[in-house]
PQR file with spaces between the fields and no chain letter, atoms N, CA, C, O and H, PARSE charges and radii, in Angstrom:
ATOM       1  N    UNK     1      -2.575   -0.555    8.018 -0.4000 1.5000
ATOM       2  CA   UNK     1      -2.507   -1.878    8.603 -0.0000 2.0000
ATOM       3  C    UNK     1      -2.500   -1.757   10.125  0.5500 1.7000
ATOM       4  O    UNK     1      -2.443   -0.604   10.552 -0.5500 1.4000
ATOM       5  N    UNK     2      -2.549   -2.764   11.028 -0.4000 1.5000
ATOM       6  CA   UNK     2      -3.094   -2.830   12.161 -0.0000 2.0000
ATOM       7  C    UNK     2      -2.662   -4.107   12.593  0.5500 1.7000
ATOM       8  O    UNK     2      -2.365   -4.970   11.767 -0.5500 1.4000
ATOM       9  H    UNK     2      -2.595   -3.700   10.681  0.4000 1.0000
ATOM      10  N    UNK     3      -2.574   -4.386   14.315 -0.4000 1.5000
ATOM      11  CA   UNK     3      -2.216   -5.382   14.299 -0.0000 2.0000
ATOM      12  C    UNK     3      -3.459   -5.965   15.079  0.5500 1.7000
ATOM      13  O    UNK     3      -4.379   -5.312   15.574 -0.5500 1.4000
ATOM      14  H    UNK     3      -2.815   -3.685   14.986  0.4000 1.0000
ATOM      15  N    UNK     4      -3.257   -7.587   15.080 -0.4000 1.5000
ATOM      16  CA   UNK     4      -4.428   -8.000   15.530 -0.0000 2.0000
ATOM      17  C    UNK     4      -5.608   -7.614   16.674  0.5500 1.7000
ATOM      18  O    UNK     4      -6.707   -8.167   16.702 -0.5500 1.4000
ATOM      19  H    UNK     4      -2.510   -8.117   14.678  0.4000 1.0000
ATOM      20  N    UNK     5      -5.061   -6.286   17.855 -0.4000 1.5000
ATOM      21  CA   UNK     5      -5.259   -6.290   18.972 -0.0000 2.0000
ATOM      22  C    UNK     5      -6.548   -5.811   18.899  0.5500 1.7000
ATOM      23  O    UNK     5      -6.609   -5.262   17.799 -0.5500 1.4000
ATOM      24  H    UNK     5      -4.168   -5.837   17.832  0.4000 1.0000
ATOM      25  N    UNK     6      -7.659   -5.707   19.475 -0.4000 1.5000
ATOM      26  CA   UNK     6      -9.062   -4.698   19.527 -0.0000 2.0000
ATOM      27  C    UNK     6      -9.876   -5.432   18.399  0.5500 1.7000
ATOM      28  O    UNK     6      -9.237   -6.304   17.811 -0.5500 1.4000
ATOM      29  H    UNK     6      -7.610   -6.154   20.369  0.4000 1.0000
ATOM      30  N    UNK     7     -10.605   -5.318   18.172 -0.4000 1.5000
ATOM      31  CA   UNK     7     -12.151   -6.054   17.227 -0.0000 2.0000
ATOM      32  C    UNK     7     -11.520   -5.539   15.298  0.5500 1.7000
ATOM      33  O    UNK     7     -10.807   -4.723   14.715 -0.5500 1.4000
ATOM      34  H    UNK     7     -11.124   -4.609   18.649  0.4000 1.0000
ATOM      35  N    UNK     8     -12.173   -6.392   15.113 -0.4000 1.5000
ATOM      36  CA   UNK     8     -12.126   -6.087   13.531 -0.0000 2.0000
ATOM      37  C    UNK     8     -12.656   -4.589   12.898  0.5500 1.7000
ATOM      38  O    UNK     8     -12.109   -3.878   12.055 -0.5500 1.4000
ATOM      39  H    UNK     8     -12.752   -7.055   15.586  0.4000 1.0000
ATOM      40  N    UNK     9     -13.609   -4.443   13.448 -0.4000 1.5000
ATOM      41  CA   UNK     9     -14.196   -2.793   13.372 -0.0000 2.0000
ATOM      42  C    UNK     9     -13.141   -1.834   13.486  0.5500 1.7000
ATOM      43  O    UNK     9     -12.754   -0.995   12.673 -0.5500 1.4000
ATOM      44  H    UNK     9     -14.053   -5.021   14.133  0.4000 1.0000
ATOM      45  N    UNK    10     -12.749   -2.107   14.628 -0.4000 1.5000
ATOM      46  CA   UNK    10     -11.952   -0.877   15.349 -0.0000 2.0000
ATOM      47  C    UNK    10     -10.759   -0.854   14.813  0.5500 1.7000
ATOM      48  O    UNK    10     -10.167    0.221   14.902 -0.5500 1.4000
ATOM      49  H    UNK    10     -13.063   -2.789   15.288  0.4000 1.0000
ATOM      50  N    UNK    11     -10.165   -1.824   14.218 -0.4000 1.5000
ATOM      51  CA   UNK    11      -8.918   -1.911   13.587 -0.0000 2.0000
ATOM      52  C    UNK    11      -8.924   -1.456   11.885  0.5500 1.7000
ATOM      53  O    UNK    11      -8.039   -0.744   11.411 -0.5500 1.4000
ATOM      54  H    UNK    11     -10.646   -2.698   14.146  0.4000 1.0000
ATOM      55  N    UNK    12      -9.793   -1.865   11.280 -0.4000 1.5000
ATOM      56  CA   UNK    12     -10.431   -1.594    9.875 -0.0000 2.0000
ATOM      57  C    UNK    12     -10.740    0.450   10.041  0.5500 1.7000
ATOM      58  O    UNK    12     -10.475    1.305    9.195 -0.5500 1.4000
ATOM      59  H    UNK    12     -10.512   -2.443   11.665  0.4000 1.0000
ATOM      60  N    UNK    13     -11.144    0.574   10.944 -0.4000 1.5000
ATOM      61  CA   UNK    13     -11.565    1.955   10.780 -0.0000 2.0000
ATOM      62  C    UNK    13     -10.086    2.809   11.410  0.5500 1.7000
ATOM      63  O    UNK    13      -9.644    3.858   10.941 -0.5500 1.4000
ATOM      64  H    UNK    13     -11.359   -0.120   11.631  0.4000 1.0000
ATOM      65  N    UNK    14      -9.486    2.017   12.609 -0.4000 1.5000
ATOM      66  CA   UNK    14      -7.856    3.013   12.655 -0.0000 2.0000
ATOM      67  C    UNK    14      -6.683    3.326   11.100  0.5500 1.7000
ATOM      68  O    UNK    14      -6.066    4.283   10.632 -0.5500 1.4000
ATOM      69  H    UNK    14      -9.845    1.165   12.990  0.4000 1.0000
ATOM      70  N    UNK    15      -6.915    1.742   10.735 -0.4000 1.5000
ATOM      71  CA   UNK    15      -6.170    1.256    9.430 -0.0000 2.0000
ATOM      72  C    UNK    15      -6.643    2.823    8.330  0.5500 1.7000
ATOM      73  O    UNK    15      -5.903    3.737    7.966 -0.5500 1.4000
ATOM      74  H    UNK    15      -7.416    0.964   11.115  0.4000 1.0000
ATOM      75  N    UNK    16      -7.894    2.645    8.100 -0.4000 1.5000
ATOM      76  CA   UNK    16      -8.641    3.889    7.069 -0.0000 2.0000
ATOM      77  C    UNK    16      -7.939    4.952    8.016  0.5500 1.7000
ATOM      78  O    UNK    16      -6.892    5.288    7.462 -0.5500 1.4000
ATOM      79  H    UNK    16      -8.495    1.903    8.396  0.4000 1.0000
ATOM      80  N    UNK    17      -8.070    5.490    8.994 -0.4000 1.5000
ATOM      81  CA   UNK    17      -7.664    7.051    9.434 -0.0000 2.0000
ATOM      82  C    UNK    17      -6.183    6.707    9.031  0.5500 1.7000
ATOM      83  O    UNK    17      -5.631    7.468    8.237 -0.5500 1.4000
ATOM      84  H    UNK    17      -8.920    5.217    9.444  0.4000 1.0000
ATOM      85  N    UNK    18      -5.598    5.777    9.446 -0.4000 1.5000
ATOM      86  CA   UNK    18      -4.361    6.031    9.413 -0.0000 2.0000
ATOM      87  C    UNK    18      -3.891    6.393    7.237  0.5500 1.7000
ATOM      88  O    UNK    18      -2.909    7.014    6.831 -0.5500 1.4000
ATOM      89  H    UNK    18      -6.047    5.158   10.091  0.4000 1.0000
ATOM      90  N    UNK    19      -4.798    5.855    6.518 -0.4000 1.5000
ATOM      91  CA   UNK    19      -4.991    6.040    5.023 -0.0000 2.0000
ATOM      92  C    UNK    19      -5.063    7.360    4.824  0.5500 1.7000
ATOM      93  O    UNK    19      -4.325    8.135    4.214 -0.5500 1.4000
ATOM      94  H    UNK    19      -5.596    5.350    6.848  0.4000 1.0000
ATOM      95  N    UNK    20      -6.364    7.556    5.610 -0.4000 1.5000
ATOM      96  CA   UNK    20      -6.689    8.802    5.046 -0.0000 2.0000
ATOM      97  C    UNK    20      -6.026   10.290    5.669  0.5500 1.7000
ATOM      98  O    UNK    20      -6.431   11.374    5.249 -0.5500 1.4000
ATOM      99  H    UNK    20      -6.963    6.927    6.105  0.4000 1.0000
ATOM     100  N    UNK    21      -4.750   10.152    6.926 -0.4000 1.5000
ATOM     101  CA   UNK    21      -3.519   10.690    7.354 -0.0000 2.0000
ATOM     102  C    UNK    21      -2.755   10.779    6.319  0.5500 1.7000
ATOM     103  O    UNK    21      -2.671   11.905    5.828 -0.5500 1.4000
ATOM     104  H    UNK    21      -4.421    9.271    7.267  0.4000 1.0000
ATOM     105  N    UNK    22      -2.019    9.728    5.708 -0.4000 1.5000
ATOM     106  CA   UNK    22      -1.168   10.245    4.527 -0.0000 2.0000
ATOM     107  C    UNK    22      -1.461   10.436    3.116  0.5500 1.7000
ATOM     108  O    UNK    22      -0.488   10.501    2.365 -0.5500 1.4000
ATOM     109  H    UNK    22      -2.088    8.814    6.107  0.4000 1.0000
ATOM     110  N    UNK    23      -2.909   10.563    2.500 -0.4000 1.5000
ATOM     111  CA   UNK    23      -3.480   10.677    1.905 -0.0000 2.0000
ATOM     112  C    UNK    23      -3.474   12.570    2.263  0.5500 1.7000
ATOM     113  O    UNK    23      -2.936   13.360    1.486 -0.5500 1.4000
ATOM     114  H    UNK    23      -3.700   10.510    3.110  0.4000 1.0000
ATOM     115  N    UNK    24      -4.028   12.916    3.290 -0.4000 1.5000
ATOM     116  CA   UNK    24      -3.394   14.338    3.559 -0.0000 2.0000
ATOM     117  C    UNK    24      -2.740   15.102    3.997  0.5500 1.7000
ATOM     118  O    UNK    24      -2.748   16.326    4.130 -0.5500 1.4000
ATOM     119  H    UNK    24      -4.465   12.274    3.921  0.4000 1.0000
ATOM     120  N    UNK    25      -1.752   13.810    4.387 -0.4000 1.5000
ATOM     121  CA   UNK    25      -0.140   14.521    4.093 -0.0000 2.0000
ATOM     122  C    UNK    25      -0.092   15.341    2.712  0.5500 1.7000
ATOM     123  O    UNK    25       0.085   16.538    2.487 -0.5500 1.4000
ATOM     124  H    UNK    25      -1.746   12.816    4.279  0.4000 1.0000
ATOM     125  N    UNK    26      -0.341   14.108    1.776 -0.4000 1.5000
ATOM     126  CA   UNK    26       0.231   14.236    0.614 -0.0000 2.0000
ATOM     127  C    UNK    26      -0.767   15.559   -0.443  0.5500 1.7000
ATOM     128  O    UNK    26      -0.589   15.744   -1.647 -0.5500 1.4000
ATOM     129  H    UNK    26      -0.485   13.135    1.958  0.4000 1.0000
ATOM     130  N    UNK    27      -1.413   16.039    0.122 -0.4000 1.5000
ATOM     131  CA   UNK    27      -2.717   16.619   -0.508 -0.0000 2.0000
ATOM     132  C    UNK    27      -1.864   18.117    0.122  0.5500 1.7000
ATOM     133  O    UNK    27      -1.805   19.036   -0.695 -0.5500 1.4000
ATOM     134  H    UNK    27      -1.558   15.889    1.100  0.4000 1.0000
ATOM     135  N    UNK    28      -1.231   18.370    1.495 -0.4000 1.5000
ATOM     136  CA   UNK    28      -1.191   19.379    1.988 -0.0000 2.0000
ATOM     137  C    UNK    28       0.367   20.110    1.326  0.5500 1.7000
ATOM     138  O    UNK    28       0.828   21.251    1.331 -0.5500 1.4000
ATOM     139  H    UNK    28      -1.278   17.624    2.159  0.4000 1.0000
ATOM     140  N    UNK    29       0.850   18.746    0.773 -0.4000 1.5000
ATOM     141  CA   UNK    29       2.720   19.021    0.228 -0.0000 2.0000
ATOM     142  C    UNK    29       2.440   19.415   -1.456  0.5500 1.7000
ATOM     143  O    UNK    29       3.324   19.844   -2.197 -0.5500 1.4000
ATOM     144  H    UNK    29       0.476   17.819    0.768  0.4000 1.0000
ATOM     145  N    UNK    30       0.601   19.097   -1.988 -0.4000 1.5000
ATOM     146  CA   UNK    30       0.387   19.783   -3.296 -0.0000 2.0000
ATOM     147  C    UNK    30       0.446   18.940   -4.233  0.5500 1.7000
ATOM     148  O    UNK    30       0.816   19.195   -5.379 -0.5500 1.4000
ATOM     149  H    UNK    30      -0.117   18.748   -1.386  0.4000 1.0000
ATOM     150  N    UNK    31      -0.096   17.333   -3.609 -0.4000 1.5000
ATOM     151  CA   UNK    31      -0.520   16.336   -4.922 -0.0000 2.0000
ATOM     152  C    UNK    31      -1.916   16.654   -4.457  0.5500 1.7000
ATOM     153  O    UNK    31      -2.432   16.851   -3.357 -0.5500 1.4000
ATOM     154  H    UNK    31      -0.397   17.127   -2.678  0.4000 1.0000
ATOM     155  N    UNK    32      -2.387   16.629   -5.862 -0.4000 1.5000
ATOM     156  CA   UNK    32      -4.074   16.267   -6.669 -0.0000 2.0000
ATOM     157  C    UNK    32      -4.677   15.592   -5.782  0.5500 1.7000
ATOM     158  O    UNK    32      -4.230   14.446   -5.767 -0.5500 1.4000
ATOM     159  H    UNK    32      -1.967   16.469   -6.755  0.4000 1.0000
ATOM     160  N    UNK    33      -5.473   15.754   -5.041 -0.4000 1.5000
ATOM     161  CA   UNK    33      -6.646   14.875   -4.586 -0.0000 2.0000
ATOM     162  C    UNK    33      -6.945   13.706   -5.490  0.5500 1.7000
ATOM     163  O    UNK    33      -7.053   12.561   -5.051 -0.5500 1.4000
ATOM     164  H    UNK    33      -5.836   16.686   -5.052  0.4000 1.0000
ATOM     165  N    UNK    34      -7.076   14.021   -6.763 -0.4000 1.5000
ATOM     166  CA   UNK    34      -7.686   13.047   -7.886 -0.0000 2.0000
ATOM     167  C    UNK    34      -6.662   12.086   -8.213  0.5500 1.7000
ATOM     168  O    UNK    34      -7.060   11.017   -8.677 -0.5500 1.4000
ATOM     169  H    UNK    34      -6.989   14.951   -7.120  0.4000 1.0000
ATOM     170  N    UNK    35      -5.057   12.304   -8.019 -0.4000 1.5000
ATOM     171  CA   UNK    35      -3.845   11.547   -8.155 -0.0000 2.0000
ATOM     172  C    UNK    35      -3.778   10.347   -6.918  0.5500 1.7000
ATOM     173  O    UNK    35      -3.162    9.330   -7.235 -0.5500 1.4000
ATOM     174  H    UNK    35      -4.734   13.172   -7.643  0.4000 1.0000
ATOM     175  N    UNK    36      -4.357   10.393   -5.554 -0.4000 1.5000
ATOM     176  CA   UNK    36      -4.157    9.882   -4.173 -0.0000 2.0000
ATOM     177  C    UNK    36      -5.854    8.565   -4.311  0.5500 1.7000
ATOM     178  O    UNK    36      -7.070    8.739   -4.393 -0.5500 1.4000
ATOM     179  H    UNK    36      -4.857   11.220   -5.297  0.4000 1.0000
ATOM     180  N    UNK    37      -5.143    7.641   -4.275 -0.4000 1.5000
ATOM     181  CA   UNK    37      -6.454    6.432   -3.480 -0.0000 2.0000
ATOM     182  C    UNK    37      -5.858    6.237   -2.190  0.5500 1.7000
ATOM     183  O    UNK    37      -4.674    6.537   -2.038 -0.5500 1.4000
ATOM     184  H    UNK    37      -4.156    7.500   -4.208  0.4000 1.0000
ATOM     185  N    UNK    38      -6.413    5.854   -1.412 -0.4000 1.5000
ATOM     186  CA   UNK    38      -5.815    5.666    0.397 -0.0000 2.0000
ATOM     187  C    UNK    38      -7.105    4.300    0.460  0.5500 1.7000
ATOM     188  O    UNK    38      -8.256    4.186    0.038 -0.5500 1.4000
ATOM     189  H    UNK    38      -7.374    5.610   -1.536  0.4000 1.0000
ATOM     190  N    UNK    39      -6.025    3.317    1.326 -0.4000 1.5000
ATOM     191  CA   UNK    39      -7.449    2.109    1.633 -0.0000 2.0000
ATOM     192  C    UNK    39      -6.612    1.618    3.026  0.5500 1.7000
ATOM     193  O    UNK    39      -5.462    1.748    3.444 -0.5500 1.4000
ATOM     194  H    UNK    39      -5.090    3.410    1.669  0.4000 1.0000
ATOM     195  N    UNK    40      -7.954    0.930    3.532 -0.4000 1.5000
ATOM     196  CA   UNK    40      -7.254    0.298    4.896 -0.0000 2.0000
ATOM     197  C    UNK    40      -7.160   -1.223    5.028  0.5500 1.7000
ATOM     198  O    UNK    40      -7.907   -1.930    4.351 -0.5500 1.4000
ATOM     199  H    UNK    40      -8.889    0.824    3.193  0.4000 1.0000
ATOM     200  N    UNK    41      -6.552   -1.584    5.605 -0.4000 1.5000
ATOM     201  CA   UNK    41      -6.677   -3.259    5.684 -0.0000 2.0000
ATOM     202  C    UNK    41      -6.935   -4.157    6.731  0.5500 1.7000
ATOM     203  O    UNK    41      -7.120   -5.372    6.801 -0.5500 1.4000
ATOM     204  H    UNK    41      -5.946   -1.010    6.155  0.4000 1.0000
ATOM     205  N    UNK    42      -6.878   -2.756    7.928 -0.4000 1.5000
ATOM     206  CA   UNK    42      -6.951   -3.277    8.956 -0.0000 2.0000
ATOM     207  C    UNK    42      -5.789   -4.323    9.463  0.5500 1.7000
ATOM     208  O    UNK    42      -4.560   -4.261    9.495 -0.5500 1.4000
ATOM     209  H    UNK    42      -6.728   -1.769    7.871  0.4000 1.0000
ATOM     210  N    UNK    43      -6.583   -5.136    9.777 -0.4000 1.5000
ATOM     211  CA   UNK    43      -5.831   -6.379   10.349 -0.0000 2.0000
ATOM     212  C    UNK    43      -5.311   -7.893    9.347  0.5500 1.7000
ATOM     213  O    UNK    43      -4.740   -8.932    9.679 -0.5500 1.4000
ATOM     214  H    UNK    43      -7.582   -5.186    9.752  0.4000 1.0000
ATOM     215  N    UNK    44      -5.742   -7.472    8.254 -0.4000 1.5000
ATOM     216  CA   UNK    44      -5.875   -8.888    7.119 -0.0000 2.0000
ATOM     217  C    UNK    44      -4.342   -8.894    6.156  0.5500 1.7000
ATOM     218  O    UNK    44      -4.081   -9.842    5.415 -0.5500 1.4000
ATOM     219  H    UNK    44      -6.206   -6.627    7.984  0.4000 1.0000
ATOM     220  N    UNK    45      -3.630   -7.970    6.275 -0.4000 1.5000
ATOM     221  CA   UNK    45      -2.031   -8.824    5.866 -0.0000 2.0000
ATOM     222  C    UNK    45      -1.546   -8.109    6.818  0.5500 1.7000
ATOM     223  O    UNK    45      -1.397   -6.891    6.917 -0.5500 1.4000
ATOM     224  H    UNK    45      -3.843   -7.201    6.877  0.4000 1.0000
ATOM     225  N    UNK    46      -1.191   -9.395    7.863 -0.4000 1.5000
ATOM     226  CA   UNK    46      -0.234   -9.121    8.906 -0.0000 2.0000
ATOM     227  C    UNK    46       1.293   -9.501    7.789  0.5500 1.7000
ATOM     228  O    UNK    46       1.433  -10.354    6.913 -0.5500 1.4000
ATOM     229  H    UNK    46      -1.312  -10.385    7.784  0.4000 1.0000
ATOM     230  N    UNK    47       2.195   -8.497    8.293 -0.4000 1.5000
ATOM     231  CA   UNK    47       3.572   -9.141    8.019 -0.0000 2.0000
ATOM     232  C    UNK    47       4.528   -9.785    8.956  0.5500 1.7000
ATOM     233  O    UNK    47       5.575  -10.211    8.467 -0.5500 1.4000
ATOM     234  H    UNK    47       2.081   -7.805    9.005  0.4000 1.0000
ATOM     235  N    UNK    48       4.317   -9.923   10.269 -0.4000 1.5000
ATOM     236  CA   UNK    48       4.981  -10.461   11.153 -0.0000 2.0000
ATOM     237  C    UNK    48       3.765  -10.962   12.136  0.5500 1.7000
ATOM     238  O    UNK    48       2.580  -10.726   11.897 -0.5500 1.4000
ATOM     239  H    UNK    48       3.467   -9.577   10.667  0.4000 1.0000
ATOM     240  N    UNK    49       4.229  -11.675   13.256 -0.4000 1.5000
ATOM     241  CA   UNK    49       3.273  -13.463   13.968 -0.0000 2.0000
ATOM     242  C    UNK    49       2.725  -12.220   15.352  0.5500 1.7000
ATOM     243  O    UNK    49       3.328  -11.931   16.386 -0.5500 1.4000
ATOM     244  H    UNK    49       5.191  -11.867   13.451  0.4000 1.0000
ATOM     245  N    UNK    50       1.405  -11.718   14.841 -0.4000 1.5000
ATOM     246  CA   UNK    50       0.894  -10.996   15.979 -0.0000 2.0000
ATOM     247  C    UNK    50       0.698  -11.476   17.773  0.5500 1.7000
ATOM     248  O    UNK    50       0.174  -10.806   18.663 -0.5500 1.4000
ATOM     249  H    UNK    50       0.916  -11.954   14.002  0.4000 1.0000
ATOM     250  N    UNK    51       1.174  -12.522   17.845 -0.4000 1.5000
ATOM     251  CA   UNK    51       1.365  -13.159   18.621 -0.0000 2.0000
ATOM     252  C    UNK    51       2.539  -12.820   19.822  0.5500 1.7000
ATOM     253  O    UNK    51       2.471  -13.147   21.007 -0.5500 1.4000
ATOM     254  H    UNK    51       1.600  -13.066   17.122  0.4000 1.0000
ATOM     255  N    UNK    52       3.546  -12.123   19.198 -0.4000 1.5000
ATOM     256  CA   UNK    52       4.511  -11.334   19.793 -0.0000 2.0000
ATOM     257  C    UNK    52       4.311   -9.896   19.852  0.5500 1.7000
ATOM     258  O    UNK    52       3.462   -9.461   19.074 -0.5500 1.4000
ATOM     259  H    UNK    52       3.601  -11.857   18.235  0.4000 1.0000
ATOM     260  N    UNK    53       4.974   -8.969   20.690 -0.4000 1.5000
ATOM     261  CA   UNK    53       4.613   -7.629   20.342 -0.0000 2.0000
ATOM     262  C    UNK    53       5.692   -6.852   19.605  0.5500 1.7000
ATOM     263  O    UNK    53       5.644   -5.661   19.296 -0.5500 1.4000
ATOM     264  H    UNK    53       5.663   -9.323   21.322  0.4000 1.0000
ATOM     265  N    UNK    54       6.653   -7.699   19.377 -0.4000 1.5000
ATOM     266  CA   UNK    54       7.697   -7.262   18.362 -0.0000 2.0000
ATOM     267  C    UNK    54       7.115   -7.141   17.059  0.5500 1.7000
ATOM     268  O    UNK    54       7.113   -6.096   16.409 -0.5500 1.4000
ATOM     269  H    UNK    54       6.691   -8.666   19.627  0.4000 1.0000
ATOM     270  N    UNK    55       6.508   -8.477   16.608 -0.4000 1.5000
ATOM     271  CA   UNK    55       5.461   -8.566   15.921 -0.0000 2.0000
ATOM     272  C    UNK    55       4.082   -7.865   15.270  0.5500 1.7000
ATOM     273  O    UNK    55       3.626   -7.658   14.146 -0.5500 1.4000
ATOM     274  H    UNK    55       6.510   -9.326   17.137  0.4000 1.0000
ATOM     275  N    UNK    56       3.633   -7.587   16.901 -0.4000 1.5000
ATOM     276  CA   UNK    56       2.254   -6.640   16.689 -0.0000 2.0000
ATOM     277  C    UNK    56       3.172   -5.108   16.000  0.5500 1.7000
ATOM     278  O    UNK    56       2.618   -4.564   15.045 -0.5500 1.4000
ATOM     279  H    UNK    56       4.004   -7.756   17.814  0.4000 1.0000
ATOM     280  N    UNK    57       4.094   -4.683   16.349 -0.4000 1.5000
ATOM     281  CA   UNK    57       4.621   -3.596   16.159 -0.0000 2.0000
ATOM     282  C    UNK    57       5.045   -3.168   14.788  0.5500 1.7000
ATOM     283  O    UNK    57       5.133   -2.050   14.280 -0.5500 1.4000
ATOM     284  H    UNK    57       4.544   -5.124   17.125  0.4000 1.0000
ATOM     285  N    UNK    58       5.349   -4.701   14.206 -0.4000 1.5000
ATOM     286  CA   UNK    58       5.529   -4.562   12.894 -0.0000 2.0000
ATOM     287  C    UNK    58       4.039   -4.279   12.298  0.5500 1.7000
ATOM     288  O    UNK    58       3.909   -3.205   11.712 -0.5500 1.4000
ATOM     289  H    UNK    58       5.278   -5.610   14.619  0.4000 1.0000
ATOM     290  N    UNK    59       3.150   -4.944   12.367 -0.4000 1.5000
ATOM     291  CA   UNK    59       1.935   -4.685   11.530 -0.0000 2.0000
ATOM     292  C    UNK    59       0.959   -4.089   11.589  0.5500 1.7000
ATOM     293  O    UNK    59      -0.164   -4.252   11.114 -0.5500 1.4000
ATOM     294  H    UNK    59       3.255   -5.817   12.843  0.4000 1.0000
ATOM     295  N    UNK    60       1.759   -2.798   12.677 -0.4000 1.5000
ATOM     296  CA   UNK    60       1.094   -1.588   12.991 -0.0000 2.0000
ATOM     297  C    UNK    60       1.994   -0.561   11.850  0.5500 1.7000
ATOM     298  O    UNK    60       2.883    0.218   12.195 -0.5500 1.4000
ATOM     299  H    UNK    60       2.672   -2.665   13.063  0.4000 1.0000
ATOM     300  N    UNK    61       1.585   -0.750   10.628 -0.4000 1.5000
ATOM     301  CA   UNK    61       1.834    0.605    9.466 -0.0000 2.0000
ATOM     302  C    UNK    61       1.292    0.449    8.553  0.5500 1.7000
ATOM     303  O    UNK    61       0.569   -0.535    8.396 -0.5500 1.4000
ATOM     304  H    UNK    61       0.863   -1.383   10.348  0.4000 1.0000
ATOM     305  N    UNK    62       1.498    1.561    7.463 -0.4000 1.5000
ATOM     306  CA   UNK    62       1.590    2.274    6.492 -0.0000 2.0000
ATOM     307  C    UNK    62       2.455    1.854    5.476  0.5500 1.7000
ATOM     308  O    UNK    62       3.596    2.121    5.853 -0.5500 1.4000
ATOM     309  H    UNK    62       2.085    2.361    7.591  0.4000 1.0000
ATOM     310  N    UNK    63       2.470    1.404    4.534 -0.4000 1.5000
ATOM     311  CA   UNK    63       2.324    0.985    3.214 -0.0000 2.0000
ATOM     312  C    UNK    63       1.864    2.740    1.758  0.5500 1.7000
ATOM     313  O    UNK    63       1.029    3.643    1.709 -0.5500 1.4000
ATOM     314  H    UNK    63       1.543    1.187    4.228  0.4000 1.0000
ATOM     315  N    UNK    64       2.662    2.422    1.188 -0.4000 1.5000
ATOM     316  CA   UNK    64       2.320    3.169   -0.111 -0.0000 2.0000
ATOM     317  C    UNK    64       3.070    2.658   -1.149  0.5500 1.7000
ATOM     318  O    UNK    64       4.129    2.032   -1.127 -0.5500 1.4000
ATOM     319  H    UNK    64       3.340    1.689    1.228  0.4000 1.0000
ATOM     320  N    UNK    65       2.310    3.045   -2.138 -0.4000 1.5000
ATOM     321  CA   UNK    65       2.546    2.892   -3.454 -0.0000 2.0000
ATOM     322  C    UNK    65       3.253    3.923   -4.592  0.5500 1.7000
ATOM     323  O    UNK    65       2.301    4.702   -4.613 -0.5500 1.4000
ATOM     324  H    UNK    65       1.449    3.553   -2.156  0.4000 1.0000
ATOM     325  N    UNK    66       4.204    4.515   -5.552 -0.4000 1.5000
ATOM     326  CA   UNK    66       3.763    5.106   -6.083 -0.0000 2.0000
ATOM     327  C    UNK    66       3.938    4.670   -7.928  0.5500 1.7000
ATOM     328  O    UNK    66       4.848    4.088   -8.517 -0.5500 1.4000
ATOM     329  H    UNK    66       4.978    3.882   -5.535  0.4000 1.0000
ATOM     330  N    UNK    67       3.031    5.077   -8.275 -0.4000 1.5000
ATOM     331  CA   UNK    67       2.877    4.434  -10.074 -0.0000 2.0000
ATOM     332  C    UNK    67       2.942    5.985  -10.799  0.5500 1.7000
ATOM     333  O    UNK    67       2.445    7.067  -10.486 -0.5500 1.4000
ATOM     334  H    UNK    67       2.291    5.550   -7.797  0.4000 1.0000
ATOM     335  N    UNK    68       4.016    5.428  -12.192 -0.4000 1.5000
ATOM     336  CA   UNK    68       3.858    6.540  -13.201 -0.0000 2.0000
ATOM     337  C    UNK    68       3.195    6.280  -14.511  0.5500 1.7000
ATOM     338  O    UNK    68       3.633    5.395  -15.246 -0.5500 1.4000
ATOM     339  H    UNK    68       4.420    4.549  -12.446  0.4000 1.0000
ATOM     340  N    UNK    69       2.175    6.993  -14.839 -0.4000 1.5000
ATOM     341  CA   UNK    69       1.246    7.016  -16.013 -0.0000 2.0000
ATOM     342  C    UNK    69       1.919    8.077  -17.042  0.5500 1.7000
ATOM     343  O    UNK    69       2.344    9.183  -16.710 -0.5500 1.4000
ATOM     344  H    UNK    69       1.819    7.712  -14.242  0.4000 1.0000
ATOM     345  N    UNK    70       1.934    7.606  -18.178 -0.4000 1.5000
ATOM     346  CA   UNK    70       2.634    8.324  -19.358 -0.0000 2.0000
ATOM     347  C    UNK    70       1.109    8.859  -19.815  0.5500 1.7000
ATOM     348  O    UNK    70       0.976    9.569  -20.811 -0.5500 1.4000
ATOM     349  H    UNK    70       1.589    6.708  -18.448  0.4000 1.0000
């Protein structure tokens, strides 16, 4: 995630590096490549009013998930 600042491009493609960063975190600590999806969102769910930079600061991260399959 990303906060509103810089073009939609540029934020969509930091959002992905910043994905595909803990995507190989997690690859280098010895999860499966095939276990890891990583996506970016860029700028499209802000969680706080980008309008502030308290704000922008919040919706500058990283998000994960994790799910267990039997």
């Amino acid at each position: 995630h990303t906060d509103s600042q810089g073009d939609d491009a540029m934020n969509m493609k930091l959002s992905e590096d910043r994905a595909a960063a803990v995507k190989k975190y997690l690859e280098d600590k010895g999860v499966e490549d095939a276990r890891i999806k990583s996506f970016g969102h860029g700028e499209e769910m802000p969680i706080a009013d980008n309008g502030t930079s308290a704000g922008r600061a919040k919706n500058r991260r990283v998000e994960f998930k994790v799910e267990f399959w039997e």
